[in-house]
N, C-alpha and C positions, 0 to 999 in steps of 0.2 A: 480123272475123267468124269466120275458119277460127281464130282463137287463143280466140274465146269456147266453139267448139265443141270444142276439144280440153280447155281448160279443164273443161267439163261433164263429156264423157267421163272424165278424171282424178277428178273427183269422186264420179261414179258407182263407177268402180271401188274407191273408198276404202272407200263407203259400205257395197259389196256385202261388201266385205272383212271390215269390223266385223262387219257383218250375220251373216255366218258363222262369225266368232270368237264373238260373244255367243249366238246358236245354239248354236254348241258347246258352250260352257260350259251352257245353261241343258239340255241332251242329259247331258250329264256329269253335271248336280247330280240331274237325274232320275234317270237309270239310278241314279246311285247313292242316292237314295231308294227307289227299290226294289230294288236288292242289301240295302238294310240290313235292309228290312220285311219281303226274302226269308228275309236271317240270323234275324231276331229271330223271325218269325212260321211259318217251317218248321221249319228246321236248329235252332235252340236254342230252340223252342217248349217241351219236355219240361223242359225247364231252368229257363226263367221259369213255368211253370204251378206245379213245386217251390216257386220261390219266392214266387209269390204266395200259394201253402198256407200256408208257414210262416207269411206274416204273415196269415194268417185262421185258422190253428190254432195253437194252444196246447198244447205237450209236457209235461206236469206229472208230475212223481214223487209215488208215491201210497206214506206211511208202512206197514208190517208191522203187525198185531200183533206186540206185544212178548210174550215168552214167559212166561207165569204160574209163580209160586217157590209151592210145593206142602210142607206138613210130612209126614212117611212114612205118614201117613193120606188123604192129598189136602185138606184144608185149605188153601186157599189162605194166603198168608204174605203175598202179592204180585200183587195183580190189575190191572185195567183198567176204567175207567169211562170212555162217551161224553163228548166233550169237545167243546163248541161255543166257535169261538173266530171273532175279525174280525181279518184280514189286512189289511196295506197292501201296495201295489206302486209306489212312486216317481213312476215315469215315468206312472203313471197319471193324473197329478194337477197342476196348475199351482200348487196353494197348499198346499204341506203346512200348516202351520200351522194355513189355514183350515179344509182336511177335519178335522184333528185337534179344532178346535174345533168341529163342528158335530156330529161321531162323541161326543164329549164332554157334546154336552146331551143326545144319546138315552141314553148307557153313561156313568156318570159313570166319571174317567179322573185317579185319585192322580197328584198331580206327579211321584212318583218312575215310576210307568207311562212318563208321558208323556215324560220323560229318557232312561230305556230304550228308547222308540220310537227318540225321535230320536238317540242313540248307535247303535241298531242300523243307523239309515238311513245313518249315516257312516261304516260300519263296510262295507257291503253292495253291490252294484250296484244301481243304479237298477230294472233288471226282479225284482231279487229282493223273494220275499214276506216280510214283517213281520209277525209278531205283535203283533197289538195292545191286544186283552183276552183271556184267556183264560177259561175256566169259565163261558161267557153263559147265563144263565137262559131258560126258552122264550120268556118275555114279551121279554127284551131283544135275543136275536137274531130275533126277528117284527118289533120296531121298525127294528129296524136294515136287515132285508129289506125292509122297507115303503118305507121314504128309500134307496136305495142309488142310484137317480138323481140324489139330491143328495150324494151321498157320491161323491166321484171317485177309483176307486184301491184304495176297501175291497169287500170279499166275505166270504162268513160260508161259513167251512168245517168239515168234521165230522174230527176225528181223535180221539185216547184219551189218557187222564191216569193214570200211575200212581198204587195208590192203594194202601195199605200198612193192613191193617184193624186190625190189633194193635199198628200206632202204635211207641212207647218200648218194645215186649214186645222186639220182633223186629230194632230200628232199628243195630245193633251186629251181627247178623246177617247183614243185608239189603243194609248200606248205603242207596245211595236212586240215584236219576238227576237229570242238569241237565243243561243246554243245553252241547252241547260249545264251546269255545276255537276261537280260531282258530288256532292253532299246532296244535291238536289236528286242526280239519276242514283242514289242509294237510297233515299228515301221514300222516293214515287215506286211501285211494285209498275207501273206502265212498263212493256217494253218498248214499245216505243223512243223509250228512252236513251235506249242503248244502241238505239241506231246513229250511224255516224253524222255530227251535225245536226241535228234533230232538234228545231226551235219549238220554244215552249212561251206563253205569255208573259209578257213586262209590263207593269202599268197595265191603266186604263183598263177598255174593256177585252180587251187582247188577256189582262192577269185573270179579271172576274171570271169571268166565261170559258176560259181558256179547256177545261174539261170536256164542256162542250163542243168548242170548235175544231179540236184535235181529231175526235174519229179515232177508228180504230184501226191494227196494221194488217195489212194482207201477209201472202207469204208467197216464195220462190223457188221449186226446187232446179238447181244449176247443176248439169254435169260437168264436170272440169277434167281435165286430165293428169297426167302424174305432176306437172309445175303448177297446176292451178289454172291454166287457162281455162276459159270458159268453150266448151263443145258447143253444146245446146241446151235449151230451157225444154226441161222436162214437163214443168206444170206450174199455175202462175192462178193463184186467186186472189182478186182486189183488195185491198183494203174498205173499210166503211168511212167513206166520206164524212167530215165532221158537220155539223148542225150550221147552216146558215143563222146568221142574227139578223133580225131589221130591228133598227133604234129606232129613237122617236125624234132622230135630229133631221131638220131639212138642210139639205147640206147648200140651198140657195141660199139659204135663211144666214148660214154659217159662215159661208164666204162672204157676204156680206156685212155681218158683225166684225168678223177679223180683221177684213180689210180695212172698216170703220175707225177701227180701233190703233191699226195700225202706226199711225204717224205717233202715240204715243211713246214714251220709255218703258212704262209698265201699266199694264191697265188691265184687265177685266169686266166680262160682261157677262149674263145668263139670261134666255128666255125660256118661261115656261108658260105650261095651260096651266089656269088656274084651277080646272076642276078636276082634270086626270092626274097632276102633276109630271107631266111628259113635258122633256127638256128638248125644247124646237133646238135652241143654239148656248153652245156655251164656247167665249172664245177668250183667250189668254195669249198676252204677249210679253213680250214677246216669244218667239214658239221655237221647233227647232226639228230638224228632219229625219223621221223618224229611219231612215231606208240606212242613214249611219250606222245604227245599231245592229241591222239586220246582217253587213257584210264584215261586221266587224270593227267598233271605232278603235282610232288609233286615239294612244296618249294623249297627244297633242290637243287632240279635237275634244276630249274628254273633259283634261285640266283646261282650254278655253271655255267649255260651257260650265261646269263648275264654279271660275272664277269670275265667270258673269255677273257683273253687282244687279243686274237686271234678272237674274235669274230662270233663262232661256224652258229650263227642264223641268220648272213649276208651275201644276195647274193654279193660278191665282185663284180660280173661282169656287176652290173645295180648300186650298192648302193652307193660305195666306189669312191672318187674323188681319182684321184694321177696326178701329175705334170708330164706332158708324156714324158718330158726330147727331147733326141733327134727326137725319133719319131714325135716330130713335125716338125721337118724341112722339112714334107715330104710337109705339109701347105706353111710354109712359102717359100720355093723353088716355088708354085704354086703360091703365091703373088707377088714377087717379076717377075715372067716371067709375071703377068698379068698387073703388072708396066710398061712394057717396058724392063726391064733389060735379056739381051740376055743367052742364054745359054750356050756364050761366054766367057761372062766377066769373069774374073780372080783378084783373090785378092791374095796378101802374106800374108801366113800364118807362122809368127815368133815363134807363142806360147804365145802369148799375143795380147792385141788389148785393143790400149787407147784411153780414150773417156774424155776428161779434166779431173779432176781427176781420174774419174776410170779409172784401170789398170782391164781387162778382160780376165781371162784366156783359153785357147783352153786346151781339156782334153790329147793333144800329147805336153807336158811340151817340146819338142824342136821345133815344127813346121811342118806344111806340105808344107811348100813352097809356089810356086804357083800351085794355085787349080782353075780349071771352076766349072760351077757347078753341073756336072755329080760326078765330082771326088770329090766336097764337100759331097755329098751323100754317097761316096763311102767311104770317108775316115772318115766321121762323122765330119769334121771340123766345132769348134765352133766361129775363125773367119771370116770364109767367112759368116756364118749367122749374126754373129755383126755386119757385114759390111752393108749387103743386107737390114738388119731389117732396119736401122738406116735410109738408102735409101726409105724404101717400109712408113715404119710408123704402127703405133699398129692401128690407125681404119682400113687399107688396107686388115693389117694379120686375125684381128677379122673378119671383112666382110668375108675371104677366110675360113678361120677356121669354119665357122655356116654355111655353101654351103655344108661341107664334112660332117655335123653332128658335131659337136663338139658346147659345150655349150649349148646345148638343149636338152630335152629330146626326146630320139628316136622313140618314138612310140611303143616302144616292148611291148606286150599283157602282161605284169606281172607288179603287183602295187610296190609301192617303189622306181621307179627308180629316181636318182639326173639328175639332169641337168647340171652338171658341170660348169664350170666358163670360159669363152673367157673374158679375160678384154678388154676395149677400153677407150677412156677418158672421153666418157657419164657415162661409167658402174663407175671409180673410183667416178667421182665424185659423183654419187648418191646414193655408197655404202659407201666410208671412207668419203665423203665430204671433199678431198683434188682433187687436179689438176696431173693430168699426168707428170710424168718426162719425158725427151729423156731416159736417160741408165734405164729406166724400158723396153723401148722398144727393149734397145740390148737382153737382159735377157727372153724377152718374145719370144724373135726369137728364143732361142734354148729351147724352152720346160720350162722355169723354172719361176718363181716370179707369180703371180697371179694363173695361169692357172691351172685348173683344170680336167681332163678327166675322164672320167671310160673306164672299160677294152671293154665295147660292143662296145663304143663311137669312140674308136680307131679301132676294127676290122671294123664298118660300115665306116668310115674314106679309112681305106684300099681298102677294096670292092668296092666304090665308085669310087677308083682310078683305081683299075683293070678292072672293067665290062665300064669304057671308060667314065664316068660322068652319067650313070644311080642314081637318086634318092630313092635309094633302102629304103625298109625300115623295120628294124629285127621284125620276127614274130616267134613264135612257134605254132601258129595254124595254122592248115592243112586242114582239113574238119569236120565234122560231120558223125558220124560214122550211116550205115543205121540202124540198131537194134535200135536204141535211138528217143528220142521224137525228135520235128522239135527246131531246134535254133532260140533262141532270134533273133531282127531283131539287139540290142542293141552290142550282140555278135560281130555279122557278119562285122558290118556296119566300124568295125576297120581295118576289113583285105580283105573290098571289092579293086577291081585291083592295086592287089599285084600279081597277077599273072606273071612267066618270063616275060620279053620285055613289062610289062605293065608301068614300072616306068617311070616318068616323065626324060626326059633330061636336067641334068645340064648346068645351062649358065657358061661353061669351055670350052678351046682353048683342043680340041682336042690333039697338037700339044703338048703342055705344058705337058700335061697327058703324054704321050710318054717319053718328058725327066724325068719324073720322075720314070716311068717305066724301063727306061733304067737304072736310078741310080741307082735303090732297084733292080736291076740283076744284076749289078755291086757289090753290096753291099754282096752278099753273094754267085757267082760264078766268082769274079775276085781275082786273087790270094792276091792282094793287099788289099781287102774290110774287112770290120770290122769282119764280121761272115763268112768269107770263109772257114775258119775249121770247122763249123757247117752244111753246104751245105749239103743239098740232090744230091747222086752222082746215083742214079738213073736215067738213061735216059728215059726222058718224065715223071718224076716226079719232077726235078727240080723245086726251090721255087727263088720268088725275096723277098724281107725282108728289115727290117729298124730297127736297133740297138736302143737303149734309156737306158740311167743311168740318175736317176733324183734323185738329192741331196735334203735331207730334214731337212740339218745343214747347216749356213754359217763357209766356211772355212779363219779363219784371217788371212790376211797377216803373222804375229806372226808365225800359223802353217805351213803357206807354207815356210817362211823362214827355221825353223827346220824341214819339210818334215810333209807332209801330213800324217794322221795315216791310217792306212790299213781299210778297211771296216769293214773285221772279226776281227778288235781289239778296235772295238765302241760297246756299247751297241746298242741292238737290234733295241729300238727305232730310234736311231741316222745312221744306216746306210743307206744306196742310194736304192732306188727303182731297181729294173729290168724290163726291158720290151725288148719286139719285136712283129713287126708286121708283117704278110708276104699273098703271097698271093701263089697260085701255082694250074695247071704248070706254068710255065714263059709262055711258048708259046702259049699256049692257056687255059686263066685262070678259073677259076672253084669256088676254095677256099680262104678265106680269114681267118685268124686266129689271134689273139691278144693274148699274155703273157704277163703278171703282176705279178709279184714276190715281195710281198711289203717287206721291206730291206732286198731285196735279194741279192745286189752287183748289178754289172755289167750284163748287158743286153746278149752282145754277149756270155760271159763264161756260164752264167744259167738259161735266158729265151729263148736264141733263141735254144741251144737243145733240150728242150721243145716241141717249137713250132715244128720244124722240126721232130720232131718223132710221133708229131701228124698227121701232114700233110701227112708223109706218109701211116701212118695208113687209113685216111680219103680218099687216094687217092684207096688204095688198095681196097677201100670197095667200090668204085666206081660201080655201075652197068656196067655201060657201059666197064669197065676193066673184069668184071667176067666171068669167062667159062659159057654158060650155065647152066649147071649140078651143077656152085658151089651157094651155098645157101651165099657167101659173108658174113660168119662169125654170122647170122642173132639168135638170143637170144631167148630162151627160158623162158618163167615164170620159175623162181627155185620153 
């Protein structure tokens, strides 16, 4: 009995024991249920309220206007139109494929679109936005808004589409914009960049400026709900508008070079002031549209302008070297007076000109007799420049030749440009790692063996000569337009005094400049001068000019003994360059302009009408010629 009660007793006490350990513990799980509800729903309340904002709001970068390209009129070059376009977001969606295909019956959606979606979606995170169709018509983003509860993932949002009004006028200019690279948006720190679709500059002045014209991005806060839909816009502040540009092109001036120019295969042309160095027109053909790039070029269109032997997608007048034929003697006349050799001197021109073995032909196969060298200019003789050279020497001509611009690059605000070739006997030898000949240097006196130009290279050449030895230097920026944000210092700092009469003065004889001034007046208002049937017979628009045919085949003795063949009876490749350069009026000069016709024949027959119908155009639009009352021909956005 007393063993069954102590037994009990032990028992009790076991029980009581548990009793208070499992108490315990279920005191402990509590308390600590509420220390936690205390942490979470006091002490770190501000913290999780943060976060539950974020995932009920939506932080969106809101694109700039991009900054409008203005001609020195204000003509737009380069504007903006509204752009309605359908985004995707990923994670929005359990079936891309399917939203893709149901977005597809409302917007019909090219395979190659739909490749680009899904390249972009593998390229992207999951939350990031995708373009999906751009340019939606009112009817098809109203469809599209109408179904967006069956669409999972798309949204129709409003941004702008550059829009280029002049097309292939301006497209060599301009450049164009595209969607940046991804090496490109990992390198730039902009976010801007990482916005969906987000064009960045190409070419032209769309690359140089591009800094500038971009702006900067606003922002969006969007409530959405647990799928993402969008509730309502909480708070929405602008972006900063990018910097308008005005250039220094007249885009009358422009359309009229181009179209000029047009009937050619490949041609070039540039006007500029000779004392600001502002580029009125610079036009190149053939050209190509820029608004392809902007929506996306297909293959196709790509590999066609590529394989263009005309080369659609090259500024000729910065890109393209050519052998500037006689237009160089405009140099070498300037070396040879800075030699010593007078304005005087006289040489016979038979129609050949021997140099130990070589025999060197003058393009007048009978002779110009005796010529000075006003009349060498005048009549283009290519021996009195054999002669001079042979006297002056190729480091003399090169030294004179890199003073006018030639062989350097010029400075002009648009990327691409060459640097052309001035050979000398440092440059062969560091280039062929051979030594200099003498008869390299008869050859180099009239434009031809080594030498290299471009079409700017030769108008700032010109300019140089006319505006008296000012070191001008070609720009197409003008200012900053006020509507726009403030410009880079990066911008600026290129085209800081350029301003008229700011350019430095060349170390050239005054005097020398004169005779050559006098020749290139000679040259195409003396009845005897190369281009004297080309001549501006307008009084006080007269032009002085310099002729140039540059050969891109040697001709063999062989041929010249059976006669030369005709230019138009060579394939395309093999015939002569065209070129002239001029400047005008005579009297008091203004304009400078350069034609390049690549095998286009003969200089005086088919670049210098050219040039000369530009000039007069260029002169007529002159302000200071205009009535009053007359608007000077001034363009219109179409």
């Amino acid at each position: 009995m007393a063993g069954n009660k102590q037994q009990a007793q032990n028992q009790a006490k076991i029980f009581s024991r548990r009793a208070m350990i499992l108490g315990g513990m279920q005191a402990t799980l509590v308390g600590s249920l509420i220390a936690r509800l205390y942490y979470l729903q006091v002490i770190e309340s501000e913290k999780y309220r943060l976060l539950a904002d974020e995932n009920r709001i939506n932080l969106r970068l809101l694109p700039p206007s991009r900054g409008l390209i203005l001609d020195r009129f204000g003509v737009p070059l380069a504007a903006n139109f509204p752009n309605y376009r359908a985004i995707l977001v990923a994670e929005q969606t359990k079936d891309l494929e399917q939203t893709l295909g149901d977005f597809a019956r409302l917007v019909p959606l090219t395979e190659r679109e739909r490749t680009k979606v899904m390249r972009e979606l593998k390229r992207n995170r999951a939350f990031t936005p995708i373009p999906v169709k751009e340019d939606l018509s009112w009817e098809q983003m109203s469809q599209v808004e109408l179904n967006l509860p069956e669409l999972p993932g798309i949204s129709i949002e409003e941004d702008q589409k550059r829009y280029y009004p002049f097309a292939g006028l301006t497209a060599h200019i301009l450049g164009y914009v595209q969607t940046a690279s991804e090496s490109e948006v990992a390198a730039d720190p902009d976010p801007l960049l990482t916005l969906p679709g987000f064009r960045i500059g190409r070419n032209g002045l769309e690359r140089t400026y591009d800094s500038s014209l971009r702006g900067s991005a606003g922002k969006s806060e969007i409530e959405v709900n647990s799928v993402g839909r969008i509730i309502r816009q909480l708070s929405r502040v602008e972006g900063k508008a990018g910097a308008d540009l005005v250039t220094t092109i007249d885009i009358g001036l422009q359309e009229f070079a181009q179209q000029r120019i047009a009937a050619e295969q490949s041609c070039s042309s540039v006007v500029m002031d000779i004392f600001s160095g502002e580029i009125l027109a610079m036009a190149s053909t053939p050209s190509f549209d820029p608004a392809s790039f902007y929506r996306g070029i297909s293959s196709d269109e790509w590999r066609m302008l590529n394989t263009d032997m005309f080369r659609p997608l090259t500024n000729k007048t910065i890109s393209d070297g050519y052998a500037p034929g006689s237009t160089f003697k405009i140099v070498t006349t300037m070396a040879a007076q800075q030699a010593g050799i007078s304005p005087n001197f006289s040489v016979f021109c038979p129609g050949v000109y021997t140099f130990g073995p070589m025999r060197l032909h003058c393009w007048k196969k009978e002779g110009h007799g005796h010529v000075s060298m006003t009349d060498a200019l005048k009549h283009s003789c290519d021996v009195y420049y054999y002669d001079i050279a042979k006297r002056v020497g190729i480091d003399a001509i090169a030294e004179m030749a890199r003073k006018f611009g030639l062989g350097t690059v010029t400075g002009i605000d648009l990327p691409g440009e060459n640097s052309g070739v001035i050979p000398d006997q440092a440059w062969k030898i560091g280039t062929l790692g051979e030594k200099w000949y003498p008869g390299e240097t008869l050859v180099a006196g009239i434009g031809q063996g080594f030498i290299q130009t471009t079409p700017l290279q030769l108008c700032l050449m010109t300019a140089r000569v006319a505006n008296g030895g000012y070191a001008i230097t070609p720009r197409l920026f003008k200012r900053y337009g006020a509507s726009g944000g403030a410009a880079g210092t990066g911008d600026l700092a290129a085209n800081a005094g350029l301003a008229e009469g700011a350019a430095p003065k060349m170390d050239v004889n005054p005097n020398h400049l004169a005779i050559i001034r006098r020749g290139m007046d000679l040259v195409t208002n003396d009845q005897r001068g190369t281009a004297y049937r080309r001549r501006i017979d307008i009084p006080g628009m007269e032009m002085a000019g310099k002729t140039g045919t540059s050969q891109v085949r040697r001709i063999t003795m062989a041929e010249r003994a059976t006669g030369v063949r005709k230019n138009e009876d060579l394939p395309w490749p093999q015939r002569d360059h065209a070129l002239f350069v001029a400047y005008a009026p005579v009297h008091q000069p203004r304009y400078a302009i350069s034609v390049v016709i690549e095998h286009g024949g003969g200089g005086s027959t088919f670049a210098a009408p050219i040039a000369r119908d530009i000039l007069i155009e260029c002169q007529r639009r002159d302000p200071a010629r205009r009535n009053p009352n007359d608007e000077g021909g001034r363009r219109e956005m179409p």
